[in-house]
C-alpha positions in Angstrom: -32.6 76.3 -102.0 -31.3 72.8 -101.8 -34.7 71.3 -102.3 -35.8 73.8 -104.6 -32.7 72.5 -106.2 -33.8 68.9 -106.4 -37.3 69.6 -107.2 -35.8 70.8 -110.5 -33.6 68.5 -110.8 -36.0 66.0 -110.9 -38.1 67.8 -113.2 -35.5 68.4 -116.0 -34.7 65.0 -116.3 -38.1 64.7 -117.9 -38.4 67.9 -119.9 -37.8 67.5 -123.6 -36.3 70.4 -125.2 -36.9 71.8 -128.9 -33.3 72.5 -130.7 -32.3 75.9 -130.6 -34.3 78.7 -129.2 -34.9 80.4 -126.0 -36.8 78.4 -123.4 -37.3 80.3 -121.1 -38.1 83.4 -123.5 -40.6 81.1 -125.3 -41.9 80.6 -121.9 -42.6 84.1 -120.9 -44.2 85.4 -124.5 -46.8 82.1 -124.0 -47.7 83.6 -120.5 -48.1 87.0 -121.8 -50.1 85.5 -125.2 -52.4 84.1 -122.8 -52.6 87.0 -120.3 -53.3 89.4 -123.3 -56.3 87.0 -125.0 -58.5 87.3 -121.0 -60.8 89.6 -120.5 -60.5 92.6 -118.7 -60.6 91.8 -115.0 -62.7 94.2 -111.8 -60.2 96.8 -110.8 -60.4 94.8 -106.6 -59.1 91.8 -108.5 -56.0 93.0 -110.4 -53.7 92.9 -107.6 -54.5 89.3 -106.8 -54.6 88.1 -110.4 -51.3 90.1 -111.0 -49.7 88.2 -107.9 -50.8 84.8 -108.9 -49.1 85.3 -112.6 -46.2 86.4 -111.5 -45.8 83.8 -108.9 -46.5 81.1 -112.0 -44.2 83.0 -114.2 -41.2 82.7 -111.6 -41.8 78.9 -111.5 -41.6 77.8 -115.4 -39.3 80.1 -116.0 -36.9 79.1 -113.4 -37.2 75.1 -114.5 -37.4 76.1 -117.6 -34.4 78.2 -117.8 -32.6 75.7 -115.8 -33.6 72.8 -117.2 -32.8 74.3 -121.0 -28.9 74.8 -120.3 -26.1 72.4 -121.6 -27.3 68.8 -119.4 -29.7 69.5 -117.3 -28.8 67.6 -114.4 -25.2 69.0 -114.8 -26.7 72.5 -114.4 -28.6 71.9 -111.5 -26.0 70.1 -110.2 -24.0 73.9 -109.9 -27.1 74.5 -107.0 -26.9 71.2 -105.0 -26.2 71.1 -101.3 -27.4 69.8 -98.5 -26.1 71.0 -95.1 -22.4 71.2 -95.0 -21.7 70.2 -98.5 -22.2 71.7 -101.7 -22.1 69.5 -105.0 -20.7 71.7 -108.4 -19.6 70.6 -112.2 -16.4 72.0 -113.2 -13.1 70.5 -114.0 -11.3 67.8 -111.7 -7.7 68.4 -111.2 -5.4 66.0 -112.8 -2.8 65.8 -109.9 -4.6 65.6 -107.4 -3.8 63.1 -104.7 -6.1 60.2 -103.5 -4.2 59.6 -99.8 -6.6 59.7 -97.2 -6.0 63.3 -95.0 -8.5 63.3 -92.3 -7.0 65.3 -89.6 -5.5 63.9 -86.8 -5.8 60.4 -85.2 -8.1 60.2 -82.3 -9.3 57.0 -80.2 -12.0 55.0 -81.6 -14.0 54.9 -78.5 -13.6 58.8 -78.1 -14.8 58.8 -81.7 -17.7 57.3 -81.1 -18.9 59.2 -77.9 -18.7 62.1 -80.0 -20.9 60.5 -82.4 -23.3 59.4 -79.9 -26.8 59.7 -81.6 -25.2 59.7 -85.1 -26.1 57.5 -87.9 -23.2 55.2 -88.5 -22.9 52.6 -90.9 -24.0 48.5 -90.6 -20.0 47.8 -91.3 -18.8 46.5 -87.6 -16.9 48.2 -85.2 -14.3 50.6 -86.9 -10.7 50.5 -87.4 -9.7 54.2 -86.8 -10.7 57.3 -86.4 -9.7 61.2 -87.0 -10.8 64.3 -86.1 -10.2 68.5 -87.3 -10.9 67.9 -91.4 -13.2 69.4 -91.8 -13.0 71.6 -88.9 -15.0 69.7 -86.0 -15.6 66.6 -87.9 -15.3 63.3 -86.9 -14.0 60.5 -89.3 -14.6 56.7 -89.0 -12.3 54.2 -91.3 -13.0 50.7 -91.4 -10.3 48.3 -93.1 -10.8 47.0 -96.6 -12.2 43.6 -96.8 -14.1 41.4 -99.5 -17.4 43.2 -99.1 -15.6 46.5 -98.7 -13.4 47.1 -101.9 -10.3 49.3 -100.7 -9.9 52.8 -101.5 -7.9 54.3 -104.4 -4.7 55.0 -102.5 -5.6 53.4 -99.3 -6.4 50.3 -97.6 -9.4 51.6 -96.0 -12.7 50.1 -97.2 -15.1 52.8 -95.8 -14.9 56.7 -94.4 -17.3 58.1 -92.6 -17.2 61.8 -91.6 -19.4 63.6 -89.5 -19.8 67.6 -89.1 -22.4 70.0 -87.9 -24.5 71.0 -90.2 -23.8 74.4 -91.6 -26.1 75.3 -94.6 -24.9 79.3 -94.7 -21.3 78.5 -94.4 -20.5 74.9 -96.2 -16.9 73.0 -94.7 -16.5 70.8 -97.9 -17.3 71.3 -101.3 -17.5 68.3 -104.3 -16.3 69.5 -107.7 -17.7 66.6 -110.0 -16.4 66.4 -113.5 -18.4 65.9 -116.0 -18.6 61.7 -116.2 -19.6 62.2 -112.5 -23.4 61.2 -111.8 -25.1 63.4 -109.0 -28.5 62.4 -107.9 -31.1 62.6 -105.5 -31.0 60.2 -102.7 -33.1 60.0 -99.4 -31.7 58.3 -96.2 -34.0 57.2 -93.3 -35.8 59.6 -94.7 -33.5 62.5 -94.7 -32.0 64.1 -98.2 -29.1 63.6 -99.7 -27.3 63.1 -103.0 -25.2 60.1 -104.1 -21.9 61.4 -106.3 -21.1 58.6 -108.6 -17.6 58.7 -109.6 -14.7 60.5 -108.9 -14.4 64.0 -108.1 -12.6 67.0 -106.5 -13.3 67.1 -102.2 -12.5 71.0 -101.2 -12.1 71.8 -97.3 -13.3 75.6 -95.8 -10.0 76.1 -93.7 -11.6 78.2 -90.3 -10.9 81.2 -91.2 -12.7 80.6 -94.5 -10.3 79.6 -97.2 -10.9 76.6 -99.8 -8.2 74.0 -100.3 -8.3 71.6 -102.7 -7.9 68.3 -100.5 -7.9 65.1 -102.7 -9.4 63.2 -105.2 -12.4 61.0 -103.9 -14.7 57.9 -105.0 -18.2 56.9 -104.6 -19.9 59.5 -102.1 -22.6 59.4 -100.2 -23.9 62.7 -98.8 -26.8 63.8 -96.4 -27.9 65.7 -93.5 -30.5 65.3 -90.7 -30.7 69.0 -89.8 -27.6 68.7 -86.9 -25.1 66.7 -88.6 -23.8 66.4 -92.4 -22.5 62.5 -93.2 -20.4 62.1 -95.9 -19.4 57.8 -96.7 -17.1 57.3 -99.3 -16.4 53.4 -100.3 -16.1 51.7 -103.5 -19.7 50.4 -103.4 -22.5 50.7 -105.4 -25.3 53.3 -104.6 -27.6 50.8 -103.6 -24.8 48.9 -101.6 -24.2 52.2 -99.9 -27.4 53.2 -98.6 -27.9 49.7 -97.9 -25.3 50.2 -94.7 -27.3 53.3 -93.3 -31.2 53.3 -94.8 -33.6 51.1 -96.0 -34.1 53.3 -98.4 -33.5 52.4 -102.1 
């Protein structure tokens, strides 16, 4: 689903749409126009042919239909995951509160043994770490310095949190308004999405329930298949992935 997701993503940001209509309904009666004006196929080959239209049918139509709803990256942006995360427009909270709550405080060595094998950022050794939020996360801070801008609310320049993976069952949720820019990223080689902006961070409780945490900044989001990384900092997108990918 996820890159189903960006696939048409990608592809409605280059789709021009006619005013008013039905897309996807235009969509449909030009594959039927064009089914109706072919000749009559051999009886051994209908079942193939019918497969094969029906299989190209689900495909415009879904991009289509996608793609034609109010913004098109905002609507595929209600899809957008990638392991433990899931990205969705709707309406930020106005209260919310920006303070850092990332569990509770845990060693920075003991941090990193758990992240032994993990992707962390090119940012020096960090300042503090946390653990529980989400449930069995880890989370990094590094101090606020000149090339780290701090944190609304904090005086932490850069959060990294690490979870397992967990595509069926997501631990945090983004709610991104919409002035909120979601887009396609890759890091060393692995997907991901870069939230631009602020935006609503919800946390799966264990047994299930969504809380509304706090209002976050810049995000950076991605998964290798184990782990989900989520780096929030006051960077740029390209500053961002600059501290964990090559990648542009």
């Amino acid at each position: 689903m996820a890159d189903l997701a960006r696939t048409l993503a990608e592809l409605g940001d280059h789709i021009d749409l006619p005013e008013g209509g039905d897309p996807a309904a235009a969509a449909l009666a030009r594959i039927r126009a064009e089914r109706d004006r072919r000749p009559p196929v051999p009886e051994n080959d209908t079942n193939e042919r019918r497969t094969w239209v029906l299989v190209a049918a689900a495909v415009v139509v879904a991009a289509v239909a996608v793609a034609a709803l109010p913004g098109p990256r905002g609507a595929v942006a209600r899809l957008l995951g990638v392991g433990g995360v899931t990205i969705t427009r709707g309406e930020v909270a106005g209260d919310l509160p920006a303070e850092l709550e990332l569990g509770d405080p845990l060693a920075v060595d003991d941090a990193l043994a758990r992240l032994a094998g993990a992707t962390l950022p090119d940012a020096g050794p960090p300042a503090q770490a946390f653990t529980g939020r989400p449930p069995r996360a880890v989370s990094l801070v590094w101090a606020a310095t000149d090339d780290l801008p701090a944190l609304a609310g904090s005086d932490a320049g850069l959060v990294l949190t690490v979870f397992p993976s967990s595509p069926e069952s997501p631990l945090v949720g983004k709610v991104a308004g919409p002035g909120t820019g979601v887009s396609a990223v890759s890091v060393g080689g692995h997907p991901g999405y870069w939230v631009d902006g602020p935006h609503e961070v919800v946390f799966e409780t264990p047994d299930g329930a969504a809380t509304s945490a706090r209002l976050a900044g810049n995000t950076l989001v991605w998964s290798d298949g184990l782990r989900t990384y989520r780096l929030e900092s006051a960077l740029d997108r390209s500053g961002a992935l600059g501290l964990v990918s090559d990648d542009r």
